[in-house]
N, C-alpha and C positions, 0 to 999 in steps of 0.2 A: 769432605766438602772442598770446593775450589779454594785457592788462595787467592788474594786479592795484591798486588801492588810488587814491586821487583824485588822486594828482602824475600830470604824464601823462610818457610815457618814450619817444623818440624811435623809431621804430622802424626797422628793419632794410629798407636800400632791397634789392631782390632786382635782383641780376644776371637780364635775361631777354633773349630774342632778341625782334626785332619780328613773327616767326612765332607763335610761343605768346603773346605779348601780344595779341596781334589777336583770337586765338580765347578769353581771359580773359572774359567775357561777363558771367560771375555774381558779385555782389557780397554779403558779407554783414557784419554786426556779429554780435560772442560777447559783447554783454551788449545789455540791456536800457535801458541808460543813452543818451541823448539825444545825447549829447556823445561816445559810444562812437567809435575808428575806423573806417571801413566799409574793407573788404579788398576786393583780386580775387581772384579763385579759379583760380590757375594750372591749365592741361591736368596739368601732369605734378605734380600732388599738393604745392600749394605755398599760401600766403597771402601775397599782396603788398598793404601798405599804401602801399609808396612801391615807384619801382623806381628800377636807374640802367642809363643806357645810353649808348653812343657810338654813334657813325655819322658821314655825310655829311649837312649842311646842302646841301640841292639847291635846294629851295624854301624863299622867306619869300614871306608876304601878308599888307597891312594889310587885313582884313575886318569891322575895325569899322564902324560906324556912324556916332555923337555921338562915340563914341571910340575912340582905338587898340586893337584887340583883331587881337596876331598869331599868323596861323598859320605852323607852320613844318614841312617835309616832311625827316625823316630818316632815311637811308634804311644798314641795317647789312647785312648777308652773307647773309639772310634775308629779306629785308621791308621794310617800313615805317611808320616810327612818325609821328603827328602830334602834335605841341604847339601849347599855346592861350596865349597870355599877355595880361592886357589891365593895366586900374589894379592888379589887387588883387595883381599878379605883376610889378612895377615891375622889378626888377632883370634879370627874365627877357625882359621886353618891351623893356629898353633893348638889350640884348643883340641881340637878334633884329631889332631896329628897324637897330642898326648891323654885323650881318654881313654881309656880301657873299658869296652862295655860287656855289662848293662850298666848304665848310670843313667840317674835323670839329670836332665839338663832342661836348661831355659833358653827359648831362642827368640831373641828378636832381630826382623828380616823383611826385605821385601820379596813380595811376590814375582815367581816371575814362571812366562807358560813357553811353552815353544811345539808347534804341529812337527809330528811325526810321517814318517814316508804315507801313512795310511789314510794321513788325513786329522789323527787324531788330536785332543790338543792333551799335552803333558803338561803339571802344573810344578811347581819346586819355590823352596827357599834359598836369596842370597843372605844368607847373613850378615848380620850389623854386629851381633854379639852371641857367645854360646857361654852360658853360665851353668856350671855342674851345680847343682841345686838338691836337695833332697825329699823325701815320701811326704814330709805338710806342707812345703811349695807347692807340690805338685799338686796332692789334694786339694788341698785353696783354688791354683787354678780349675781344674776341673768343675769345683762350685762355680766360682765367678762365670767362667767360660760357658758354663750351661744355663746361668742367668741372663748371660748378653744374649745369648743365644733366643732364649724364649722370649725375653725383650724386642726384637728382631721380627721373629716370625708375628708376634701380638700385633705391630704396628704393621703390617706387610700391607692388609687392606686399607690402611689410612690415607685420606683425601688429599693428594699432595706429596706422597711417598715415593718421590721421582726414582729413584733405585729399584724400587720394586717394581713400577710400569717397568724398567729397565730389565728387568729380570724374566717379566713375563716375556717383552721381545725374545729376547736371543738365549732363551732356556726354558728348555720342554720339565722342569724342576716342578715340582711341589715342597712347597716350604716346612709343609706338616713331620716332612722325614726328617728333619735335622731337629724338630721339636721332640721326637721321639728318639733321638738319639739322642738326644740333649740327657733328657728323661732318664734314656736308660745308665749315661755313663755318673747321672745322680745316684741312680739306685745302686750302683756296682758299689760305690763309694759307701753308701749305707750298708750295703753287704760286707763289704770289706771290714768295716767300723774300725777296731784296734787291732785288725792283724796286721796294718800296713806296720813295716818293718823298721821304717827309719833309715832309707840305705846312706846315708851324709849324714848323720848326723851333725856332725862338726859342720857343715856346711852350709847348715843354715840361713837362706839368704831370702833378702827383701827384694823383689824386681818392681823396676814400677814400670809401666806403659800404658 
C-alpha cells in the first residue's frame, strides 16, 4: 500500500511463489515523488515492494566483469527465482560468493524487471538478505506461502480490490493458476511428509517478514 508522509516506512516483503513472480512483469509508483517505492504488480491482485522466499540454492555465478556481480538460481515447488548481488548488496554477495550448492536459503529482496531485446519483460531478485536456512524453514514457507497465496486469489473479485482491477489491465493472467499451484506445492509437501532430510540442520532459523 502507499506510504504517507516524508519518513519512509519499511515495507511489507510478500510471501510469493517463483510462479506468480515470474509473470509480475508490471511495475508502478502511487505518488509522484522521485524517491516514491516502485511495486510489482502481482497476478493474483497484490503490490509487492519487497518479497521473501525460500528454496534451493542449485546455482551460483560470478558474472561480473571489473567486479563481483552474483548470480544465484533458486529454485521452490513452482519455479524459479534468480538473484543479483554485486558491491551495492555486499552482505548478499558475500553470502552467495560462500555457498556451496544445493542449500536452502532464505531471501528477502526487492523485485526488480528489466525488457529484453525481444521485447520481453525479465523479472529477478536484489537482495536485502540471503540466509542459509534449512528443510522446516523451508517447509513452513511453502505452507505459509500457499496460504497467502489462496488468500490472494479468494479476495481477487472483491468490491474495491484496486490490485486486482490493476491486474486485470495489464495482464492476460488468470489468477485460478497460482491457486492450483499453490495447491499442488501443499500436496508435494504432504507427499514428502518425513522424507524431507533436514539438509541444516544446525541452521535452523526463524526469518520474519
Amino acid at each position: 500500500m502507499s506510504q504517507s508522509g516524508s519518513t519512509p516506512t519499511r515495507e511489507v516483503a510478500r510471501r510469493v511463489f517463483a510462479t506468480e513472480f515470474n509473470d509480475a512483469g508490471y511495475t508502478f509508483k502511487e505518488s509522484e515523488d522521485e524517491r516514491a517505492p516502485v511495486y510489482s504488480l502481482l497476478p493474483t491482485g497484490e503490490s509487492a515492494n519487497r518479497v521473501f522466499f525460500v528454496g534451493t540454492l542449485t546455482e551460483k555465478d560470478d558474472v561480473g566483469e571489473d567486479n563481483e556481480y552474483w548470480r544465484g538460481r533458486i529454485v521452490d515447488p513452482t519455479g524459479t527465482f534468480f538473484v543479483y548481488a554485486g558491491q551495492y548488496q555486499p552482505e548478499a554477495a558475500n553470502t552467495l560468493r560462500e555457498l556451496e550448492p544445493p542449500a536452502y536459503v532464505a531471501v528477502v529482496g526487492k523485485p526488480r524487471t528489466y525488457e529484453t531485446d525481444d521485447g520481453s519483460i525479465n523479472v529477478s531478485v536484489r537482495p536485502e538478505s540471503i540466509t542459509r536456512v534449512d528443510a522446516t524453514v523451508r517447509d513452513r514457507w511453502v505452507a505459509e506461502t500457499a496460504e497467502r497465496t489462496l488468500e490472494r486469489v479468494a479476495r481477487f473479485e472483491d468490491e474495491g480490490n484496486e490490485y486486482a482491477r490493476m491486474t486485470e489491465e495489464h495482464y492476460d493472467l488468470d489468477p485460478e493458476t497460482y491457486k492450483a499451484a499453490a495447491l499442488s506445492a501443499l500436496e508435494d509437501l504432504d507427499d514428502a511428509g518425513e522424507e524431507s532430510d533436514g539438509n541444516d540442520p544446525e541452521s535452523e532459523t526463524s526469518i520474519e517478514a
